[in-house]
C-alpha angles and dihedrals in degrees: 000000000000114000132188138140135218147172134274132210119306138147111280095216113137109355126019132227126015085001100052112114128264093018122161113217103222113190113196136196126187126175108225106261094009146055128345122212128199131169135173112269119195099218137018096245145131100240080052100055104035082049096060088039089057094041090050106036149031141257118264094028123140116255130206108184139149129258095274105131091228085076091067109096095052085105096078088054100045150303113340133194118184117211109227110210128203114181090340099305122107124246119241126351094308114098142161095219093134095066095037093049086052087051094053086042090051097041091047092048089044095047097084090055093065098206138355124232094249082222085065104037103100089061094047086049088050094054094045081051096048089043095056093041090052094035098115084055141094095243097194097079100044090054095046084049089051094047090044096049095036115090109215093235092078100051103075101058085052098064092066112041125099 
């Protein structure tokens, strides 16, 4: 499992990066060769991102994951590999590239858009996530298949969970 967080939209107005205003904390998994996860988290914290861990994966897996301090205590949970960085690049063969390369794929399907009501976010995020699972797919029929199979009845509550 590779895990990593960044940063959504927001109005760069002050400081830059994780302090810029409006920002939405986005935390990611991704099993190597399979499916990636990210949800929404409210702060960058320790106690955030070891909730939504224990809540998407399993004790004893395998963690990539970079030099933040909140990742320390993944050894009591499984195996864990921390990917040195120097200038951006990682150190040695490890890497987190999976998730990276997720968070380059969602920023950039999410760019036309300029900017995504934070109430809705989530939604948007789901679909990203969906998209990138399936990506290898023919999407058409699977939604045709959705649509056909759904009541209607059951896709108005939907919209608004989270």
């Amino acid at each position: 499992m590779e895990c990593d967080e960044t940063t959504f939209g927001g109005a760069r107005h002050g400081p830059r990066g994780w302090g810029a205003l409006g920002k939405v904390i986005v935390f990611g998994i991704i099993k190597r060769n399979g499916q990636v996860k990210a949800m929404p988290i409210a702060t960058q914290d320790r106690q955030a991102v070891m909730q939504q861990i224990d809540a998407h994966t399993r004790e004893g897996s395998l963690y990539y994951t970079d030099q933040w301090q909140a990742y320390a205590t993944l050894k009591l949970r499984g195996d864990h590999v921390v990917i040195r960085k120097e200038k951006g690049r990682p150190v040695g063969r490890d890497h987190i590239n999976g998730i990276e390369g997720f968070w380059s794929y969602a920023k950039n399907w999410l760019y036309p858009y300029r900017g995504v009501p934070s109430k809705y976010f989530h939604l948007y995020l789901g679909e990203v996530c969906y998209r990138f699972n399936h990506r290898s797919e023919d999407l058409q029929p699977l939604l045709y298949r959705l649509l056909r199979d759904t009541p209607i009845s059951k896709l108005s509550p939907l919209l608004v969970q989270k």
